[in-house]
PDB file with SEQRES, HELIX, SHEET and CRYST1 records, atoms N, CA, C and O in Angstrom:
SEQRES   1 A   66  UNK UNK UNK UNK UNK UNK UNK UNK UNK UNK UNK UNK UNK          
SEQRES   2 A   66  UNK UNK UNK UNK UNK UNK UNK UNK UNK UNK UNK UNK UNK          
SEQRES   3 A   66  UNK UNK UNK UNK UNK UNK UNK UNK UNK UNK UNK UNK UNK          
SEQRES   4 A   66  UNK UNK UNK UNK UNK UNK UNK UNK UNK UNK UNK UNK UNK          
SEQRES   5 A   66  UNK UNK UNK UNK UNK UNK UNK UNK UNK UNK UNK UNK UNK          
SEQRES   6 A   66  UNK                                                          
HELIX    1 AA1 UNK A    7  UNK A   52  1                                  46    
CRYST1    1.000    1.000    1.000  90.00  90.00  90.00 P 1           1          
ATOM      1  N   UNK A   1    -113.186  63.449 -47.447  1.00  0.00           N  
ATOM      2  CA  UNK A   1    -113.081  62.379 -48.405  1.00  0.00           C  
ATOM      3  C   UNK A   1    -114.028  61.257 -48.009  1.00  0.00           C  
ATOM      4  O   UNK A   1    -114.232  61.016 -46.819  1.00  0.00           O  
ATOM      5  N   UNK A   2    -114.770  60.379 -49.249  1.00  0.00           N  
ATOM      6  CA  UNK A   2    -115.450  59.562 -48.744  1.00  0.00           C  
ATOM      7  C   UNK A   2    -114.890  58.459 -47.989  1.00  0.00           C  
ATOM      8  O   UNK A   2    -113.684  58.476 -47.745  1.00  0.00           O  
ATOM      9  N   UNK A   3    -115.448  57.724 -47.683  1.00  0.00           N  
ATOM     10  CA  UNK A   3    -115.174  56.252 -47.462  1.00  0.00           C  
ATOM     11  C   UNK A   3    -115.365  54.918 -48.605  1.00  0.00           C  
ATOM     12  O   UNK A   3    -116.510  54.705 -49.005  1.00  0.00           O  
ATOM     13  N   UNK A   4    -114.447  54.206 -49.017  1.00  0.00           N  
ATOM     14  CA  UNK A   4    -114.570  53.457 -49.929  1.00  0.00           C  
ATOM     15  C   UNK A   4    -115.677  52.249 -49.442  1.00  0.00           C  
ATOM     16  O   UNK A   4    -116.546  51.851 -50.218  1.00  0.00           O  
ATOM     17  N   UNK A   5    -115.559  51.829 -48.336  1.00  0.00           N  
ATOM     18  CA  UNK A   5    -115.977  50.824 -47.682  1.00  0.00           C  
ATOM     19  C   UNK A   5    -116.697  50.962 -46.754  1.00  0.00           C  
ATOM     20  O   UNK A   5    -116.026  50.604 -45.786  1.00  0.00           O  
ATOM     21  N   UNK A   6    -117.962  51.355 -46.318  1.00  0.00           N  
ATOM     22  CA  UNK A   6    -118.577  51.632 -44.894  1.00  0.00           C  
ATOM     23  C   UNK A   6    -118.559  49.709 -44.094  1.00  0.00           C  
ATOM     24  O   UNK A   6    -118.222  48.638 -44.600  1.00  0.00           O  
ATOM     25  N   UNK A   7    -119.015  50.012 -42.900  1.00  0.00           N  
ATOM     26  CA  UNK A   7    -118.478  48.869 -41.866  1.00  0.00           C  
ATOM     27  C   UNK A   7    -119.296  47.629 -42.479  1.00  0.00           C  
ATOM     28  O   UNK A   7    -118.804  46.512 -42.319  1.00  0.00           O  
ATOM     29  N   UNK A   8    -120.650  47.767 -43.250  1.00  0.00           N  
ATOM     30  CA  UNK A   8    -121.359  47.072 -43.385  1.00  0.00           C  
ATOM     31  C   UNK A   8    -120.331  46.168 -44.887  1.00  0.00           C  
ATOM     32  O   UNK A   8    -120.373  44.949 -45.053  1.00  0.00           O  
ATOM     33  N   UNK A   9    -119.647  46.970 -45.630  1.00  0.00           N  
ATOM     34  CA  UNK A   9    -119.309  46.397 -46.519  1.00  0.00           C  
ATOM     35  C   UNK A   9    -117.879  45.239 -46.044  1.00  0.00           C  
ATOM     36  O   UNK A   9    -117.482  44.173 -46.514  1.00  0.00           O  
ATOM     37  N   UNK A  10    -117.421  46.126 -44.874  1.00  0.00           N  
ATOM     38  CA  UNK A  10    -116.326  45.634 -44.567  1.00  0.00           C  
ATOM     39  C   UNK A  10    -116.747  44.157 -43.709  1.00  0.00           C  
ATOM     40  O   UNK A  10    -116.038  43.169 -43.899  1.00  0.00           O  
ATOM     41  N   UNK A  11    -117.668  44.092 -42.975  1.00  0.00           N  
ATOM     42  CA  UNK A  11    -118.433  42.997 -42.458  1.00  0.00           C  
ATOM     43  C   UNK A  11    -118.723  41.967 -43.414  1.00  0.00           C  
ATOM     44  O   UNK A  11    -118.163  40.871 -43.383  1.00  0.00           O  
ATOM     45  N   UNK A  12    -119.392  42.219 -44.070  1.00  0.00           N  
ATOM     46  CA  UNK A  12    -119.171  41.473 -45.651  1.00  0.00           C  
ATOM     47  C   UNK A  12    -118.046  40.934 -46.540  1.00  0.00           C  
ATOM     48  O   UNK A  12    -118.294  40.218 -47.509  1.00  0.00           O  
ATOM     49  N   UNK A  13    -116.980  41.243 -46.240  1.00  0.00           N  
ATOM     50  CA  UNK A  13    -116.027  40.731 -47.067  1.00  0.00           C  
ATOM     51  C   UNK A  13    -115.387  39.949 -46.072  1.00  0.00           C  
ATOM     52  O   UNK A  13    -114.749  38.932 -46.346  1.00  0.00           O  
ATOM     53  N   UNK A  14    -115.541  40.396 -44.920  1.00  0.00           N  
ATOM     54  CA  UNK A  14    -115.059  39.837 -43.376  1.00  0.00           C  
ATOM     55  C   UNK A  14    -115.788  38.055 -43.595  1.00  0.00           C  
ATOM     56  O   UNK A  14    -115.009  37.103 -43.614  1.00  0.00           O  
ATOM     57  N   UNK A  15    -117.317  37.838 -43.742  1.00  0.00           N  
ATOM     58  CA  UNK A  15    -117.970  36.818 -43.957  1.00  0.00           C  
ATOM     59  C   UNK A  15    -117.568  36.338 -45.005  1.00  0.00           C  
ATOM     60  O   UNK A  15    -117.608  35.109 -44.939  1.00  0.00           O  
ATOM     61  N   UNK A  16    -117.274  36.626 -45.753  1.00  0.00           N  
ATOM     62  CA  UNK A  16    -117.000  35.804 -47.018  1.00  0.00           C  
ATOM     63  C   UNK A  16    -115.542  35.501 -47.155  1.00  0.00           C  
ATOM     64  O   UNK A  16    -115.406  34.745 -48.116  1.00  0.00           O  
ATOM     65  N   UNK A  17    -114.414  35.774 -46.599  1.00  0.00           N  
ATOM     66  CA  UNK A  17    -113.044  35.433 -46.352  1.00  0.00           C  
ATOM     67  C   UNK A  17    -113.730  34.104 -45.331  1.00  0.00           C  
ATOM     68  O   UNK A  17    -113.742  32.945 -45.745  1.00  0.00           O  
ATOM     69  N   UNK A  18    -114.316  34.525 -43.862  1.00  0.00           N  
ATOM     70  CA  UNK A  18    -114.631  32.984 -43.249  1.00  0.00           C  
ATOM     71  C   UNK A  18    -115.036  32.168 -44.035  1.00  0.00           C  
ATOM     72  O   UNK A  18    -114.544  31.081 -44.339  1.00  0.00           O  
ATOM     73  N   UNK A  19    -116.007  32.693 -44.415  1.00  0.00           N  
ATOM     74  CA  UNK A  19    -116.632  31.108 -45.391  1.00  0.00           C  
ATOM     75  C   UNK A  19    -116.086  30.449 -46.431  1.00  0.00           C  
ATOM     76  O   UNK A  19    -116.633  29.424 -46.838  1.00  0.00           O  
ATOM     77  N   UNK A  20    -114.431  31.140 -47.273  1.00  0.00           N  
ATOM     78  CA  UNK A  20    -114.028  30.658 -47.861  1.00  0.00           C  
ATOM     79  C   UNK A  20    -112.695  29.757 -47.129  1.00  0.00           C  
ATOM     80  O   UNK A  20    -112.090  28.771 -47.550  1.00  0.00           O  
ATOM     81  N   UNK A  21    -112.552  30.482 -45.976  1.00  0.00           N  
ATOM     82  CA  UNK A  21    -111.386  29.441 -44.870  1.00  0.00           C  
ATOM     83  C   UNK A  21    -112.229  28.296 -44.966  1.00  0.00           C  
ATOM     84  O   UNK A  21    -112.132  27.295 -45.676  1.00  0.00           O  
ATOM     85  N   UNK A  22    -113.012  28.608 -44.180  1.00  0.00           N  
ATOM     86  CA  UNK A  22    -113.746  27.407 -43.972  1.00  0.00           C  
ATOM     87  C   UNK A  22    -113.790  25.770 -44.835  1.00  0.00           C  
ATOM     88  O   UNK A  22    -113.606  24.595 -44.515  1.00  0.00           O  
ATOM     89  N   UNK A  23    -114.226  26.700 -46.350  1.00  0.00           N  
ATOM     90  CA  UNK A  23    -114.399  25.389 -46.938  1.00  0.00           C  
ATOM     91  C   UNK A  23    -113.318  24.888 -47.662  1.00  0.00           C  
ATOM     92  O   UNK A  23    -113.414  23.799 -48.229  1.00  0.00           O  
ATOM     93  N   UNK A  24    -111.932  25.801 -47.725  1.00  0.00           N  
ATOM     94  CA  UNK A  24    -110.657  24.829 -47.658  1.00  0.00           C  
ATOM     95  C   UNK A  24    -110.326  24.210 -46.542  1.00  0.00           C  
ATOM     96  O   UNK A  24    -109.483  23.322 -46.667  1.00  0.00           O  
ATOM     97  N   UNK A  25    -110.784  24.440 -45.382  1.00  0.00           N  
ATOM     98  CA  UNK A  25    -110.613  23.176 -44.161  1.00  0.00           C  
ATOM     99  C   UNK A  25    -111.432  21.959 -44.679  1.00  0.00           C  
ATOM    100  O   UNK A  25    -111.153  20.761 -44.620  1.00  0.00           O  
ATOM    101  N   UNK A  26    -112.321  22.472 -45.109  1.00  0.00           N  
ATOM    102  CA  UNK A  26    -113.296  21.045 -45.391  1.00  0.00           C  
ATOM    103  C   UNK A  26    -112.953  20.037 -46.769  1.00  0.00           C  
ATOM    104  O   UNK A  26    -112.890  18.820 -46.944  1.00  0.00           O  
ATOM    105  N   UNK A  27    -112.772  21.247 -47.629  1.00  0.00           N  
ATOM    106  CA  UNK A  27    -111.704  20.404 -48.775  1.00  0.00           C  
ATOM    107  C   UNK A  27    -110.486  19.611 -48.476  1.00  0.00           C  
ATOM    108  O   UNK A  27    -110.169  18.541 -48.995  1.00  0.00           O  
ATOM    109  N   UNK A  28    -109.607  20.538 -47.226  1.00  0.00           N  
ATOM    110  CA  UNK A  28    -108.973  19.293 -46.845  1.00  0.00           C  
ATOM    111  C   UNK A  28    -108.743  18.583 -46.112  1.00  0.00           C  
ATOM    112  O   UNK A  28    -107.623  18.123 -45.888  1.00  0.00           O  
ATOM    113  N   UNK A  29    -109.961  18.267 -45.444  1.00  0.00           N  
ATOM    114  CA  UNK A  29    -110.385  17.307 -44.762  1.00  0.00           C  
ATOM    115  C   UNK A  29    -110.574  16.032 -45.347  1.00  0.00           C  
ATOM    116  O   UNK A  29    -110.042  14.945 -45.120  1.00  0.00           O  
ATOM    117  N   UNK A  30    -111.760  16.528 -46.441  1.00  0.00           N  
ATOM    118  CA  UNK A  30    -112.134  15.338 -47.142  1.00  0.00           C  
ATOM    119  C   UNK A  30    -110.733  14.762 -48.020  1.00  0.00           C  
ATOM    120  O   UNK A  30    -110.678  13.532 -47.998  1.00  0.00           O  
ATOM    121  N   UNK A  31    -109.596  15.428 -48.785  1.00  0.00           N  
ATOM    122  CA  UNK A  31    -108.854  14.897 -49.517  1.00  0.00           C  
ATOM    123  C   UNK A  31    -108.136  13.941 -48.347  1.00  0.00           C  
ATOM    124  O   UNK A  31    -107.644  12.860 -48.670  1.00  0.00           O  
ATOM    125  N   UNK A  32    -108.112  14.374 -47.085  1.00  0.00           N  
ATOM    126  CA  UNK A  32    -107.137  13.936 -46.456  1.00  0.00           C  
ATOM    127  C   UNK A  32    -107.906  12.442 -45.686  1.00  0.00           C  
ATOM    128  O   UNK A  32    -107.255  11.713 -44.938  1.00  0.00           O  
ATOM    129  N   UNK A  33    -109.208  12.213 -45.996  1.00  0.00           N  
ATOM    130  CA  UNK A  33    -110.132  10.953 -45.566  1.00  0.00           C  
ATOM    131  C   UNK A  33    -109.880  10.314 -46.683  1.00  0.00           C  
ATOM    132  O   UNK A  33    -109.620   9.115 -46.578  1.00  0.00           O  
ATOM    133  N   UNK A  34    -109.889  11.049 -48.280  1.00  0.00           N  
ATOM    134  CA  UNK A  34    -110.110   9.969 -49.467  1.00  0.00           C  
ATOM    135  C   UNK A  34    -108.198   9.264 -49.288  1.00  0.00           C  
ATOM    136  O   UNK A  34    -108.056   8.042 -49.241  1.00  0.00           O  
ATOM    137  N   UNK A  35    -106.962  10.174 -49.211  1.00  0.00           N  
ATOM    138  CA  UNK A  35    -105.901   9.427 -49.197  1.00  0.00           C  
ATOM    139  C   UNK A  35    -105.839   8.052 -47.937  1.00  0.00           C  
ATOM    140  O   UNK A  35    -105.014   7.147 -47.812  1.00  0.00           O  
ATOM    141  N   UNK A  36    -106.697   8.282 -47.384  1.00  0.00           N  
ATOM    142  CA  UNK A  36    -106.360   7.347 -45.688  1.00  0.00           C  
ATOM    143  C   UNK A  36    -107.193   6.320 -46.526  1.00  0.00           C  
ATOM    144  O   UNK A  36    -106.538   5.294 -46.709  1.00  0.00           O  
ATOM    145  N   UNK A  37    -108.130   6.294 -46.951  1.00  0.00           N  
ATOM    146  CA  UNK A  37    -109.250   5.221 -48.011  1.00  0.00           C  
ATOM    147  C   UNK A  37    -108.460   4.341 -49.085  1.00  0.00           C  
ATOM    148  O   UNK A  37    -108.333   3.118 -49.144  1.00  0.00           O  
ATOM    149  N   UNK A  38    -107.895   5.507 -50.042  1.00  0.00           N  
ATOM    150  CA  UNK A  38    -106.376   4.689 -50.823  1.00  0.00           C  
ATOM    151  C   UNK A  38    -105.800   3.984 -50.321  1.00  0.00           C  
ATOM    152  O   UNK A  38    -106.035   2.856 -50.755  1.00  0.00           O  
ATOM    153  N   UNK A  39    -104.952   4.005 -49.409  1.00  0.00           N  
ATOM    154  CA  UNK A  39    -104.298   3.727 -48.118  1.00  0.00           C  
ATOM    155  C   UNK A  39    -104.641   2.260 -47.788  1.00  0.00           C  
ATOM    156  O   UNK A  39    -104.079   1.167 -47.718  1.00  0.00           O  
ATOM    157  N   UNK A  40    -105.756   2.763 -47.636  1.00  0.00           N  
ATOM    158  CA  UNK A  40    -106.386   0.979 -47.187  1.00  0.00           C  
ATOM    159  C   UNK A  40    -106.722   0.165 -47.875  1.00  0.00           C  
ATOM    160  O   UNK A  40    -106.682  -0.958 -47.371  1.00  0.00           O  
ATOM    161  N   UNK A  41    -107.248   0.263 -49.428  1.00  0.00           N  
ATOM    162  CA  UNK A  41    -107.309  -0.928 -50.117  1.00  0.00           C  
ATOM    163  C   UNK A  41    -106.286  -0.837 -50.085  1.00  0.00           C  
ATOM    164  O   UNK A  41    -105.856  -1.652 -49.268  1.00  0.00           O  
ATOM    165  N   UNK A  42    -105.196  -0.044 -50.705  1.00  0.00           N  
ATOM    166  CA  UNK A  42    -103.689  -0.517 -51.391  1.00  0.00           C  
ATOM    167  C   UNK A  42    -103.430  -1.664 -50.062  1.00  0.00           C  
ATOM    168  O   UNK A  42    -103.434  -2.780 -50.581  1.00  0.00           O  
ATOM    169  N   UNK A  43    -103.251  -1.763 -48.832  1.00  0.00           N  
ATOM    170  CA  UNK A  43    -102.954  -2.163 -48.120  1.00  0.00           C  
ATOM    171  C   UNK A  43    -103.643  -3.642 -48.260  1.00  0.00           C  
ATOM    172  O   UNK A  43    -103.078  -4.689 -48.575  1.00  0.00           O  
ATOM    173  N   UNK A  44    -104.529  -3.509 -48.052  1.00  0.00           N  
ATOM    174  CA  UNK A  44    -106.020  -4.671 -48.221  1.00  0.00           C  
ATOM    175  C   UNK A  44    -105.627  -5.436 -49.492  1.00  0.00           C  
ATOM    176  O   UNK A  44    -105.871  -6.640 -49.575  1.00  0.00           O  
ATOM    177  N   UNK A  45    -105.106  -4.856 -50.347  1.00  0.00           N  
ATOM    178  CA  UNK A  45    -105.029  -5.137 -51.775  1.00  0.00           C  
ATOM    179  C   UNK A  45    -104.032  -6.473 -51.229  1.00  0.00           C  
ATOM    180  O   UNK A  45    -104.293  -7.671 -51.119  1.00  0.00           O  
ATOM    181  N   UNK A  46    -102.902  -5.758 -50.976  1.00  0.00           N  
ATOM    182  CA  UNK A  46    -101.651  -6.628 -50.588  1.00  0.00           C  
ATOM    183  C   UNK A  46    -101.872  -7.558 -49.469  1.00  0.00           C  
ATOM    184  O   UNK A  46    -100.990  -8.414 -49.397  1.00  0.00           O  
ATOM    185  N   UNK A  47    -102.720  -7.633 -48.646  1.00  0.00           N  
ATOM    186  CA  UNK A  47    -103.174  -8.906 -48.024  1.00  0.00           C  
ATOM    187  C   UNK A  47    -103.902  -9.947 -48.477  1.00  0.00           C  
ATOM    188  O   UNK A  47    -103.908 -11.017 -47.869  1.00  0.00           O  
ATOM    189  N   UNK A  48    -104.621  -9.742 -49.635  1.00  0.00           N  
ATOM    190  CA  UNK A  48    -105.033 -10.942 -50.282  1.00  0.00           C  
ATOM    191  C   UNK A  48    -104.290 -11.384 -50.573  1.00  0.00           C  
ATOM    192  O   UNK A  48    -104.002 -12.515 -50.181  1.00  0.00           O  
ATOM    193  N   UNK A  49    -103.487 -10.602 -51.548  1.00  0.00           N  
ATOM    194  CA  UNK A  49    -102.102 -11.026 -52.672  1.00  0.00           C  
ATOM    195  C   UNK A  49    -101.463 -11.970 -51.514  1.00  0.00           C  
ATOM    196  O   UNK A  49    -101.280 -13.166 -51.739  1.00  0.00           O  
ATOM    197  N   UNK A  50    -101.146 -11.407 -50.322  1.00  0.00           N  
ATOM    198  CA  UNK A  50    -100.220 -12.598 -49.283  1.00  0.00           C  
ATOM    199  C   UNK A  50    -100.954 -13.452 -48.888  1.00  0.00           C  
ATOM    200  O   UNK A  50    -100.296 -14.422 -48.512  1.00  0.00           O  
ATOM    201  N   UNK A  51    -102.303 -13.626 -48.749  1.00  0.00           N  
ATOM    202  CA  UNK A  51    -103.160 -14.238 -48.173  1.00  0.00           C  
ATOM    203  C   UNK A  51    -103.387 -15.416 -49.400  1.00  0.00           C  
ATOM    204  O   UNK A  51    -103.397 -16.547 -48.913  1.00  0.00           O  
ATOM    205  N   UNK A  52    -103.567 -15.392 -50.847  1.00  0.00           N  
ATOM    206  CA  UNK A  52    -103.037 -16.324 -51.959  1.00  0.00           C  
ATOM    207  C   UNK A  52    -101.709 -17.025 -52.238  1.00  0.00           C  
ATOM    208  O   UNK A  52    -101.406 -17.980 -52.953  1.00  0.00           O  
ATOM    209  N   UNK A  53    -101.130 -16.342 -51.551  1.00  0.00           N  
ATOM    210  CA  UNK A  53     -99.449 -16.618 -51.779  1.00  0.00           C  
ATOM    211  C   UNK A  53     -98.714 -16.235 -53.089  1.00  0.00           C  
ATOM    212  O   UNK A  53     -97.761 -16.816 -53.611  1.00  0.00           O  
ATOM    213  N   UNK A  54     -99.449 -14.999 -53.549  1.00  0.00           N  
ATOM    214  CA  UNK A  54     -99.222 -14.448 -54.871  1.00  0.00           C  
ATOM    215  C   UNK A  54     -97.451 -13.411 -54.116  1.00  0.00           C  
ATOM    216  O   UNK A  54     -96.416 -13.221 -54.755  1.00  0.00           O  
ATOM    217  N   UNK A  55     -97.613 -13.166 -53.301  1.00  0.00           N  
ATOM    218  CA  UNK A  55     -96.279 -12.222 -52.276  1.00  0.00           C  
ATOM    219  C   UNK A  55     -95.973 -13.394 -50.760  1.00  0.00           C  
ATOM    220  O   UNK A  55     -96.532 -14.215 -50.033  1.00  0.00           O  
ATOM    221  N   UNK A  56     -94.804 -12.770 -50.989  1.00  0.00           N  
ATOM    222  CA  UNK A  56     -94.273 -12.984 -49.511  1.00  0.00           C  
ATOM    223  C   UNK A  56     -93.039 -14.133 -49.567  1.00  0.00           C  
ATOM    224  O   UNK A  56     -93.100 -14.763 -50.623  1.00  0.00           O  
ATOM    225  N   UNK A  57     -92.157 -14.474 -48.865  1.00  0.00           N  
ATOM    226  CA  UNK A  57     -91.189 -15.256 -48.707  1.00  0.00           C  
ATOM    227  C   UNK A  57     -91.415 -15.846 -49.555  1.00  0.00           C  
ATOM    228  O   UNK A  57     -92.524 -15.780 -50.086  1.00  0.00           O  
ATOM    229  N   UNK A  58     -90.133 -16.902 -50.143  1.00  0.00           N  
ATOM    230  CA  UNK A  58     -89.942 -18.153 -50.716  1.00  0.00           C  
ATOM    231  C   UNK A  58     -90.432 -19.002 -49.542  1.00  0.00           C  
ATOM    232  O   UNK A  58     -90.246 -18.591 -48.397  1.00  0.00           O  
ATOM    233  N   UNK A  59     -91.221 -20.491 -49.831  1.00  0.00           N  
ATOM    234  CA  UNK A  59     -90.617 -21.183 -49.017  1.00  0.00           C  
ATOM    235  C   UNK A  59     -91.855 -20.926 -47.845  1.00  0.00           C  
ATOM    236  O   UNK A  59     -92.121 -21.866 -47.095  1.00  0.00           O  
ATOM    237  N   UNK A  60     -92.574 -19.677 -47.714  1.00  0.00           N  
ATOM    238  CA  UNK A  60     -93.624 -19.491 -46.535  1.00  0.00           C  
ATOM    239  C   UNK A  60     -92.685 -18.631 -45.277  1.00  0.00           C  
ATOM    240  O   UNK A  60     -91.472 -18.473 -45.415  1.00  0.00           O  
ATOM    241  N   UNK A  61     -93.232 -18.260 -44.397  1.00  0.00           N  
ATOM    242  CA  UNK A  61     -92.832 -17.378 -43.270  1.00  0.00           C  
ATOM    243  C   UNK A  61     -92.140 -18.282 -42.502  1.00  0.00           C  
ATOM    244  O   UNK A  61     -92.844 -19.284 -42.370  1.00  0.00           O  
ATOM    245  N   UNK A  62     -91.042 -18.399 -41.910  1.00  0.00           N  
ATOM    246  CA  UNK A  62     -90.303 -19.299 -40.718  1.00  0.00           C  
ATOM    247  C   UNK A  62     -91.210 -19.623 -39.547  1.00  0.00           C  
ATOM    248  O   UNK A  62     -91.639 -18.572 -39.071  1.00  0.00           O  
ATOM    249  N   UNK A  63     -91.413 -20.108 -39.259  1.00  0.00           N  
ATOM    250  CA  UNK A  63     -92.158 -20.885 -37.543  1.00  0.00           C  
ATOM    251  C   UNK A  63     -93.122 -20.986 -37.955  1.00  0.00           C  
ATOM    252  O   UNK A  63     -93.953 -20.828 -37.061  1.00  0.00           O  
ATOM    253  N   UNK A  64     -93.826 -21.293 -39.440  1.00  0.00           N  
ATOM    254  CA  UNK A  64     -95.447 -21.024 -39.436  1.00  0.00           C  
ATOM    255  C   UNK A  64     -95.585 -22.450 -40.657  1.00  0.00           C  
ATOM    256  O   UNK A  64     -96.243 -22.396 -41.696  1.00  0.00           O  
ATOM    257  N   UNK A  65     -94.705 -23.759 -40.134  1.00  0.00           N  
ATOM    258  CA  UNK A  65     -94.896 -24.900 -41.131  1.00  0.00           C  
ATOM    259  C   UNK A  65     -96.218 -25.483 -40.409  1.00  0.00           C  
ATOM    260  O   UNK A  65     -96.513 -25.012 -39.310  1.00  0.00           O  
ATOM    261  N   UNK A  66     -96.912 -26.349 -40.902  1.00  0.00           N  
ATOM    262  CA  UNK A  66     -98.427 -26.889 -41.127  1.00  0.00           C  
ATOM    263  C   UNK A  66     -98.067 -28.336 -40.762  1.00  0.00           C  
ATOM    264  O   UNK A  66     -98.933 -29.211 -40.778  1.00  0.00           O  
TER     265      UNK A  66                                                      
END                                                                             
């Protein structure tokens, strides 16, 4: 009986399974840099907002009168 697959083909599908691992590591890599980026304006966002006095206590933070 033949062989469906000689080694060369099987080597080949062997490379192309890596290279498709691969670039879901890298896909989620990058999704997982763009959420840490979100992350930080949202964060950034909300320090102006406190930094205006648009958020935060009534009245200002305790021990921090002028």
């Amino acid at each position: 009986m033949l062989a469906l697959y000689t080694p060369a083909h099987i080597q080949e599908l062997l490379e192309l399974l890596r290279a498709q691992e691969e670039n879901r590591h890298g896909v989620r890599l990058e999704l997982i840099v763009i959420w840490l980026i979100v992350v930080e304006v949202v964060l950034g966002f909300f320090e102006l907002l406190e930094l205006f006095g648009v958020i935060g206590p009534a009245g200002g933070f305790p021990g921090l009168h002028s």
